[in-house]
MOPAC internal coordinates of N, CA, C and O (Angstrom, degrees):
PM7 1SCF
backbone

  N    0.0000 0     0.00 0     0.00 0    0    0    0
  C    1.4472 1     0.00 0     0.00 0    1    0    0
  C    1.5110 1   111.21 1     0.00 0    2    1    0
  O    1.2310 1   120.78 1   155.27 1    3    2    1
  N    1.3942 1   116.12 1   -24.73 1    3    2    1
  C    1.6075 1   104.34 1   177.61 1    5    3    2
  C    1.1265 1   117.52 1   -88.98 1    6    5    3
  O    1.2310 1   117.10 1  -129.49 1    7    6    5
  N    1.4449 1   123.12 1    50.51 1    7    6    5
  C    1.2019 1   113.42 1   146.29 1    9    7    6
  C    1.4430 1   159.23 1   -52.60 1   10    9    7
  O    1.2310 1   132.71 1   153.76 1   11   10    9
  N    1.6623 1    93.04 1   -26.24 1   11   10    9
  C    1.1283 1   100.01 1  -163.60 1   13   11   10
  C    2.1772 1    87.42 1  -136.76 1   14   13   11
  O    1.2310 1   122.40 1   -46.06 1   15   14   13
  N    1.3875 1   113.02 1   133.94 1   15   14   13
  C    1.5723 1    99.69 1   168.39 1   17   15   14
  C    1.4249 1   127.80 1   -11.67 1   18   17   15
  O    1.2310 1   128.54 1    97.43 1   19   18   17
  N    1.4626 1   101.15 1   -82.57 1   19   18   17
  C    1.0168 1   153.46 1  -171.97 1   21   19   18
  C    1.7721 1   131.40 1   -99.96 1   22   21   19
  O    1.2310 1   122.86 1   -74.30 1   23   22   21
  N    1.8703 1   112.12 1   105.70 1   23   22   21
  C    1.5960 1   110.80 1  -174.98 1   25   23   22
  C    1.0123 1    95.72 1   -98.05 1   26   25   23
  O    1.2310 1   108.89 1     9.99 1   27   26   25
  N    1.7127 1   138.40 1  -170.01 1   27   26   25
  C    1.1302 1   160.65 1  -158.54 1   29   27   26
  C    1.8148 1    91.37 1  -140.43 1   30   29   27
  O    1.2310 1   121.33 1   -21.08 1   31   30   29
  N    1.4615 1   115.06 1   158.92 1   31   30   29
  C    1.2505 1   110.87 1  -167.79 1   33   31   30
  C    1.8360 1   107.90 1   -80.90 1   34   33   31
  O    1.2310 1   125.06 1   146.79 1   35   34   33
  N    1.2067 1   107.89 1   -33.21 1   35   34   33
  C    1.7362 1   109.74 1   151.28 1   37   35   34
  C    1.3234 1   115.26 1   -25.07 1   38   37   35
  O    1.2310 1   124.73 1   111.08 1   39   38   37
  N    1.2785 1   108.52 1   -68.92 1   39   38   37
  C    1.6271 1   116.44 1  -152.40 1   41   39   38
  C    1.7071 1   117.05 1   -92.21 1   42   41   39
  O    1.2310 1   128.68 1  -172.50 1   43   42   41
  N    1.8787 1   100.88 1     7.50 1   43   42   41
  C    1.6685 1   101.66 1   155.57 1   45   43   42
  C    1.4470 1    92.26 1  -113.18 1   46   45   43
  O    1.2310 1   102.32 1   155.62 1   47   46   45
  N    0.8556 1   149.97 1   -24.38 1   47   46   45
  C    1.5850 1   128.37 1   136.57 1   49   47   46
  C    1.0744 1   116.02 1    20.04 1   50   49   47
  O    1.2310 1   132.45 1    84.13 1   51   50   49
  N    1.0034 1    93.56 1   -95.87 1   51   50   49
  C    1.6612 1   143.32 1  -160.05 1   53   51   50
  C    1.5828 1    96.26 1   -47.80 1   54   53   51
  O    1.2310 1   120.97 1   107.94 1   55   54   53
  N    1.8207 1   115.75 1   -72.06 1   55   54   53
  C    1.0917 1   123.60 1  -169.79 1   57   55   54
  C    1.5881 1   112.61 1   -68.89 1   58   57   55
  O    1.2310 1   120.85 1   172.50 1   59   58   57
  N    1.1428 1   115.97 1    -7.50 1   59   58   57
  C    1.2352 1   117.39 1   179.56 1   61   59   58
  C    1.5929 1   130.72 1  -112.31 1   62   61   59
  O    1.2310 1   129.68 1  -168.80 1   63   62   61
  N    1.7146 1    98.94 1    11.20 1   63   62   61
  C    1.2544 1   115.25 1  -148.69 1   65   63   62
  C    1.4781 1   130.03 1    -5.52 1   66   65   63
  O    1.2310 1   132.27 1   -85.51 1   67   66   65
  N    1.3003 1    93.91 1    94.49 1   67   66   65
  C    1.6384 1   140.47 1  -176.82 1   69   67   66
  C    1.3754 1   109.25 1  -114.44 1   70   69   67
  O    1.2310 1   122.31 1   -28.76 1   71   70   69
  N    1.2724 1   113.18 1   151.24 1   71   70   69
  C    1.4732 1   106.60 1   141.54 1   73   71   70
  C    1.0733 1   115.68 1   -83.27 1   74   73   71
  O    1.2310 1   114.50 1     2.72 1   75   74   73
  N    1.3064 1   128.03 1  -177.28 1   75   74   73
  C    1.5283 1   139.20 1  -165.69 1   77   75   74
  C    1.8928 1   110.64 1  -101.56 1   78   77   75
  O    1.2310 1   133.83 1   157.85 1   79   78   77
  N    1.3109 1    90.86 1   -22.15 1   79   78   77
  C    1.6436 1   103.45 1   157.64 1   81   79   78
  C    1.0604 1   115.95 1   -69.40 1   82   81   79
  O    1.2310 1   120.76 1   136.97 1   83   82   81
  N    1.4618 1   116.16 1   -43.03 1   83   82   81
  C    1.8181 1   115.72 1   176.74 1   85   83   82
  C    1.7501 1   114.03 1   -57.79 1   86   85   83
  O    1.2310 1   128.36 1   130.09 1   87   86   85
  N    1.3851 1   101.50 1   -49.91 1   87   86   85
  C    1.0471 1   111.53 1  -172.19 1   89   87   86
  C    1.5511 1   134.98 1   -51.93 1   90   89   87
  O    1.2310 1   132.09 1   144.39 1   91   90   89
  N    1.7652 1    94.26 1   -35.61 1   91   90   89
  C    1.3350 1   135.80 1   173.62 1   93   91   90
  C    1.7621 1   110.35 1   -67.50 1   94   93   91
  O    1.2310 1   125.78 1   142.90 1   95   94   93
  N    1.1361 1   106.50 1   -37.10 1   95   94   93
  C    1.5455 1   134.46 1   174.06 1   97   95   94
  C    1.6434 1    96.82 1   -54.62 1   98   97   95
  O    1.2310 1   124.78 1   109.66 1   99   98   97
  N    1.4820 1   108.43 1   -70.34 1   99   98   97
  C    1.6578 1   115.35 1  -152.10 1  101   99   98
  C    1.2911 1    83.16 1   -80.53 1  102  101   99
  O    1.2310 1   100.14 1   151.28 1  103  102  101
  N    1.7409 1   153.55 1   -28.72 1  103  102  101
  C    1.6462 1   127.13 1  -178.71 1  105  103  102
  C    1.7326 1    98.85 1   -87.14 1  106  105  103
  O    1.2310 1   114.45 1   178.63 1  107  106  105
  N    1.7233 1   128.12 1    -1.37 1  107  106  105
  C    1.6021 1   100.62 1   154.59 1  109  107  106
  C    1.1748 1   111.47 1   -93.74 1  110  109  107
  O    1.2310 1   109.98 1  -163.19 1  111  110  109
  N    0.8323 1   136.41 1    16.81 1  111  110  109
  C    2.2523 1   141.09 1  -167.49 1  113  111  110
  C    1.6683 1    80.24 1   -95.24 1  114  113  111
  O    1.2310 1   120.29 1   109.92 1  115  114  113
  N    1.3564 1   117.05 1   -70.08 1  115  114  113
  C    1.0241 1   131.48 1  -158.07 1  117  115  114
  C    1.9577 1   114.86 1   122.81 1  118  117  115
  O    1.2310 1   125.50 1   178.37 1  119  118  117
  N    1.0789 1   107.05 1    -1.63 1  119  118  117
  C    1.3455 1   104.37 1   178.56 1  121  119  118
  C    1.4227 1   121.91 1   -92.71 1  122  121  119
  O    1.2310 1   115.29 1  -162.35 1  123  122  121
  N    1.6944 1   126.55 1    17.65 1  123  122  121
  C    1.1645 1   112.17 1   147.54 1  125  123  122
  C    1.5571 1    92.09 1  -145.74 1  126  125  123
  O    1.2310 1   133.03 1   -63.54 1  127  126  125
  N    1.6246 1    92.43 1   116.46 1  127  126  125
  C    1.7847 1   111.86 1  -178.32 1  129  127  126
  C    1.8955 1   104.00 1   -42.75 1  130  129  127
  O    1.2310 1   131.05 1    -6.14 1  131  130  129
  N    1.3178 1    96.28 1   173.86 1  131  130  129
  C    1.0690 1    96.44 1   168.44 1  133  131  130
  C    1.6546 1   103.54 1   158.30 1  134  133  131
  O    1.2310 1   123.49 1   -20.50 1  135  134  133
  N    1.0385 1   110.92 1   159.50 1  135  134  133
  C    1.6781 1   142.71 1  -168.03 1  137  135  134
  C    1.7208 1   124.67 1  -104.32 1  138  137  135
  O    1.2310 1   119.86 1   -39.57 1  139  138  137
  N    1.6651 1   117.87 1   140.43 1  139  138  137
  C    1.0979 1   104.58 1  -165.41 1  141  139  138
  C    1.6533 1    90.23 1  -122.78 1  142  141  139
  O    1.2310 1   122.60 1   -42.86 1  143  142  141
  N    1.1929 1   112.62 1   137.14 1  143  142  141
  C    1.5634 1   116.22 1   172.22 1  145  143  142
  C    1.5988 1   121.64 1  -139.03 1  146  145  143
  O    1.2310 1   128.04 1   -76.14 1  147  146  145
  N    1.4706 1   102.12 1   103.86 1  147  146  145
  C    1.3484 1    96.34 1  -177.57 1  149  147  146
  C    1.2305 1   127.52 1    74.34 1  150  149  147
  O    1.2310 1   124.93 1  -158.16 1  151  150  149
  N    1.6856 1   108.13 1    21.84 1  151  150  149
  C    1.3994 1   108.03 1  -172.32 1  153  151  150
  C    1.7774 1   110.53 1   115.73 1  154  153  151
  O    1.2310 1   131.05 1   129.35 1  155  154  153
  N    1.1392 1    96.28 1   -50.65 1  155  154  153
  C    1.5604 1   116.29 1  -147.05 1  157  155  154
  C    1.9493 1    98.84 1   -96.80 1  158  157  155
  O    1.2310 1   130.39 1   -67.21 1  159  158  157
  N    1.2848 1    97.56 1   112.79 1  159  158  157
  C    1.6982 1   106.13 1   177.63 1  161  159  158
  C    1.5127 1    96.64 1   -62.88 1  162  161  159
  O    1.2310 1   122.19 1   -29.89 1  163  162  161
  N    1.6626 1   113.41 1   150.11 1  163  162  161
  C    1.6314 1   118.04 1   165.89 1  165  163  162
  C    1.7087 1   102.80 1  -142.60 1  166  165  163
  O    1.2310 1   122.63 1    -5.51 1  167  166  165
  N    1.0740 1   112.56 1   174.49 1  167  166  165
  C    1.4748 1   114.78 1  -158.75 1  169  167  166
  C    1.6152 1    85.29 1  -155.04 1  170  169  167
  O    1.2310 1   121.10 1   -64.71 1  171  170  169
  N    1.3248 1   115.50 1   115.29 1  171  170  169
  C    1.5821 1   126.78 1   170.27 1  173  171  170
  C    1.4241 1   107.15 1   -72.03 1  174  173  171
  O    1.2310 1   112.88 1   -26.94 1  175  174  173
  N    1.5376 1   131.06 1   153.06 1  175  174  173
  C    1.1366 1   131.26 1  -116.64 1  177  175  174
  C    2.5206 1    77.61 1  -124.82 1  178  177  175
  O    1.2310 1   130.61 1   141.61 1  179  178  177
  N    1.0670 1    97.13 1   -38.39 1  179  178  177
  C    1.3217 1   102.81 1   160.13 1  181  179  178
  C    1.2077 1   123.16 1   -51.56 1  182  181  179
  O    1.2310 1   118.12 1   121.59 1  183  182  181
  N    1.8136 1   121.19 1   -58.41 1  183  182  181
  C    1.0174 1   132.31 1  -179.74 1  185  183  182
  C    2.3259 1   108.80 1   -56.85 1  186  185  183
  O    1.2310 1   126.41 1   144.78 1  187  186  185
  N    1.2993 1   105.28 1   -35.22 1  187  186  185
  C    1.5360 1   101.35 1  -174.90 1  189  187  186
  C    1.3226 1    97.18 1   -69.43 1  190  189  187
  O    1.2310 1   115.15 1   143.02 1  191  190  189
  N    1.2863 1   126.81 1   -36.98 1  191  190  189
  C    1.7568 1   128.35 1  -165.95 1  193  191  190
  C    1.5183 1    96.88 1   -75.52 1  194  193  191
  O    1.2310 1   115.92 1   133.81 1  195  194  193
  N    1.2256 1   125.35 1   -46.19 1  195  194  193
  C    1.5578 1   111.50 1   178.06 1  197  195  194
  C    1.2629 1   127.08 1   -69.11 1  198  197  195
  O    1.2310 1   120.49 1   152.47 1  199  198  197
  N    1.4542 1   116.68 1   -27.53 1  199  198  197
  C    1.9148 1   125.67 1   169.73 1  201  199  198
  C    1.5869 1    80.65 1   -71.48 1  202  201  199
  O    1.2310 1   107.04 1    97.78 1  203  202  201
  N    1.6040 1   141.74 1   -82.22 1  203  202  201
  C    1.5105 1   104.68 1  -155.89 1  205  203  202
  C    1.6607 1   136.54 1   -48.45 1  206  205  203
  O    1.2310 1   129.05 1   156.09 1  207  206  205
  N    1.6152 1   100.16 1   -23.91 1  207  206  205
  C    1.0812 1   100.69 1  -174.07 1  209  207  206
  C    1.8727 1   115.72 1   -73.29 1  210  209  207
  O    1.2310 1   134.31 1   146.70 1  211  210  209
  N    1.2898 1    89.93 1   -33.30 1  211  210  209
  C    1.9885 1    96.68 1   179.02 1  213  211  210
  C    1.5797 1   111.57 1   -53.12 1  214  213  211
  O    1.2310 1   127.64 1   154.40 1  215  214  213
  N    1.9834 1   102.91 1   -25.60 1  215  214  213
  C    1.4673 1   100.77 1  -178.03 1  217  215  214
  C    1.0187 1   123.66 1   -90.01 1  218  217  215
  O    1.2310 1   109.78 1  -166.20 1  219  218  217
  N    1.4560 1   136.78 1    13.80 1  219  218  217
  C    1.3719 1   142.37 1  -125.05 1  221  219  218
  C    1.9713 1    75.41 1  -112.53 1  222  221  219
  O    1.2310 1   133.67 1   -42.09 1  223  222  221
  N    1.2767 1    91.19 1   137.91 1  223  222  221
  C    1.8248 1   105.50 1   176.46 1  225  223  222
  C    1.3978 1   104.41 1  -111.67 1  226  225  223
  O    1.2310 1   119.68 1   -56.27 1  227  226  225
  N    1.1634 1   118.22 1   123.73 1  227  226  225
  C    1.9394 1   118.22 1   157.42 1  229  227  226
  C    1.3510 1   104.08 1   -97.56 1  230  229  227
  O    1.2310 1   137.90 1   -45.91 1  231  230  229
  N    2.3723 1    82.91 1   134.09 1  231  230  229
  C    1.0780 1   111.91 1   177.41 1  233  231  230
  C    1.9130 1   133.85 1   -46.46 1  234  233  231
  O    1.2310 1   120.10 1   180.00 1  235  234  233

């Protein structure tokens, strides 16, 4: 996923298969940081890999 800085709230969606409402959900909770530019919410590509990893459950 860190490909790129910076996703669009679509495109951790996507990688997270979420909806984009969900997603939208966890950056107003506050549990997945994130940035506003020009309007346009973004979600750093570090920041999605560290919220999955905090969720990660052992079997």
């Amino acid at each position: 996923m860190d490909e790129k800085l910076l996703y669009r709230i679509p495109e951790v969606a996507k990688h997270l298969s979420l909806s984009p409402s969900k997603v939208y959900e966890l950056v107003r909770s506050g549990r997945l940081p994130s940035i506003k530019i020009d309007g346009v919410r973004r979600v750093r590509g570090r920041d999605v890999l560290a919220f999955v990893d905090l969720h990660v459950v052992a079997a």
